[in-house]
VEXDREN-2710 file (C-alpha; in Angstrom, 1 decimal):
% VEXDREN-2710
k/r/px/py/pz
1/UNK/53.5/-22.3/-30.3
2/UNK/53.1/-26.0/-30.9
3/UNK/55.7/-26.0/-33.6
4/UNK/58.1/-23.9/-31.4
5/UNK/57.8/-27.1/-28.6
6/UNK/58.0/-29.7/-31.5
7/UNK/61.3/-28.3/-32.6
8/UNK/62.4/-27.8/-28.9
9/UNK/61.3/-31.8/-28.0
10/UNK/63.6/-32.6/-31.3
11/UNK/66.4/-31.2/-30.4
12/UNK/66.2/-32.5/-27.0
13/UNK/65.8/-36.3/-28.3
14/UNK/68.2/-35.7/-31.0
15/UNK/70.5/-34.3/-28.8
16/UNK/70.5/-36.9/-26.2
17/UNK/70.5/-39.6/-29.0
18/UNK/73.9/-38.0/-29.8
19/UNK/74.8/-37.6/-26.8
20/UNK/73.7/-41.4/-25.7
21/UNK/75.3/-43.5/-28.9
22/UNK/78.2/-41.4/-29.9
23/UNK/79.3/-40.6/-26.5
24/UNK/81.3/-38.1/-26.9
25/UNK/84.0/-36.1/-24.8
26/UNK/83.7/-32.8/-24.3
27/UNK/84.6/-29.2/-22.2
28/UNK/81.4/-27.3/-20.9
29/UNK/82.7/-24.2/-20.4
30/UNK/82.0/-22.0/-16.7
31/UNK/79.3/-19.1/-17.5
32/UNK/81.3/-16.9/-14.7
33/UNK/84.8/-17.7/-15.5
34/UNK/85.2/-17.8/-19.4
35/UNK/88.2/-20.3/-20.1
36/UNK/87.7/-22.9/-16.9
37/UNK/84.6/-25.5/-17.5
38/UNK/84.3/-28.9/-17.2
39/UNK/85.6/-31.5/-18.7
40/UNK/82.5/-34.5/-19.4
41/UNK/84.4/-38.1/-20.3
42/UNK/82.0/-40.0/-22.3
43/UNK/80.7/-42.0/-19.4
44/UNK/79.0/-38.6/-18.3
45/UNK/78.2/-37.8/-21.7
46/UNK/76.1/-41.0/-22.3
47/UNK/74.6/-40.6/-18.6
48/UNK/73.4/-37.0/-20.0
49/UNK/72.4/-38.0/-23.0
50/UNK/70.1/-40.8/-21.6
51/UNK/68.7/-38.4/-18.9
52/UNK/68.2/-36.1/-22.0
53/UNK/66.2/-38.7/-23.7
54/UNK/64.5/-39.8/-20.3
55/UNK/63.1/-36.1/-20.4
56/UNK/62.4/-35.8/-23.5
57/UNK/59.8/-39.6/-23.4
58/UNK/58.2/-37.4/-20.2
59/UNK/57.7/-34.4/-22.2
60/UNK/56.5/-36.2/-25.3
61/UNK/54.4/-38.4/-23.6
62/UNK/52.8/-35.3/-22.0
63/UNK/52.8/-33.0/-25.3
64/UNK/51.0/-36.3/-27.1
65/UNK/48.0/-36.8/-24.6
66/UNK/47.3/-33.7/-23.5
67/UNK/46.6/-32.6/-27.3
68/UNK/44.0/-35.4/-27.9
69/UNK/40.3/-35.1/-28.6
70/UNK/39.5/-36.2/-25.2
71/UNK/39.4/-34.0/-22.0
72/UNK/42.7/-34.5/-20.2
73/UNK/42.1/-34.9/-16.1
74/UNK/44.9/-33.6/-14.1
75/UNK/45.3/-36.0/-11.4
76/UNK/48.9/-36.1/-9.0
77/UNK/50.6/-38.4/-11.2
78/UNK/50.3/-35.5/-14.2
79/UNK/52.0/-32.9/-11.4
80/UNK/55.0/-35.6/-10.4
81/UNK/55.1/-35.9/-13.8
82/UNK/55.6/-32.3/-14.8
83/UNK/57.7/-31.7/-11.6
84/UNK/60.3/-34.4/-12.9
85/UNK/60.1/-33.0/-16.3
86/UNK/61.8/-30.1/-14.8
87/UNK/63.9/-31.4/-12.1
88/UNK/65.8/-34.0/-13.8
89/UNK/67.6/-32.4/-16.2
90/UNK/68.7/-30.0/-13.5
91/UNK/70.1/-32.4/-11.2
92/UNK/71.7/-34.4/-13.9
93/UNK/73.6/-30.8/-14.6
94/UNK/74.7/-30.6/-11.1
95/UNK/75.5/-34.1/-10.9
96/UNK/77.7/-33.8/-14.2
97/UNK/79.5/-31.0/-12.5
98/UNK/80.1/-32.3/-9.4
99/UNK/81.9/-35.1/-10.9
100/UNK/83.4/-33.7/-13.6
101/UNK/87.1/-32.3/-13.5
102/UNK/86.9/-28.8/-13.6
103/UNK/90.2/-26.3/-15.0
104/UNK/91.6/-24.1/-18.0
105/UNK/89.9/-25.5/-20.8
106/UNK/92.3/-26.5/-23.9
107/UNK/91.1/-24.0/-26.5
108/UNK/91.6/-21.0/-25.0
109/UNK/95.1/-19.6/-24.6
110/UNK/95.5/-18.0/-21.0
111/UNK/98.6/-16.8/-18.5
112/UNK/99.6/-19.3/-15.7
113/UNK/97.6/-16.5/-13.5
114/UNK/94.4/-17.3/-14.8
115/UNK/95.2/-20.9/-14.9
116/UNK/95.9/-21.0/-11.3
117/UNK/92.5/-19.0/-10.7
118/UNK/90.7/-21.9/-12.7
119/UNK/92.0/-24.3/-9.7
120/UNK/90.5/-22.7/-7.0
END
């Protein structure tokens, strides 16, 4: 189990590394409507990718010192810090999308219907 949330906190600062430096622009495509998504400008990239890396410092930060020798007391600050752990990430999402321009995504081939749906 600790190697499975190694390779998860990798990814996570790796990926908001990435996300951070390179800045990249990018469609995030709508789970319910297959070819609309979001479309993340590299200013909302490197704000995810910082957020990303923000969480990933919490989570290693908690991962390192709660596997010491020592007993680890759970005091309020630990439980703020867990709850932010979790939250951020998700409000960064819903920030992202609420600022992000959302319509057809460029890949995907669709009929000026489908299009127009993506506007709603």
């Amino acid at each position: 189990m600790r190697l499975f949330l190694i390779f998860n906190w990798l990814i996570i600062i790796f990926l908001g590394l990435y996300l951070s430096w390179i800045a990249p622009a990018f469609e995030m495509p709508d789970r319910l409507a297959p070819g609309c998504g979001w479309w993340i400008t590299p200013p909302l990239s490197r704000a995810l990718g910082l957020s990303l890396l923000a969480v990933g410092g919490a989570a290693g930060y908690i991962f390192f010192l709660s596997h010491r020798r020592q007993p680890l007391r759970l005091d309020p600050l630990w439980q703020i810090l867990y709850f932010s752990t979790l939250v951020v990430p998700a409000l960064v999402l819903i920030l992202l999308s609420a600022i992000a321009a959302y319509g057809p995504l460029a890949h995907t081939h669709q009929p000026p219907a489908a299009q127009v749906k993506c506007m709603r």
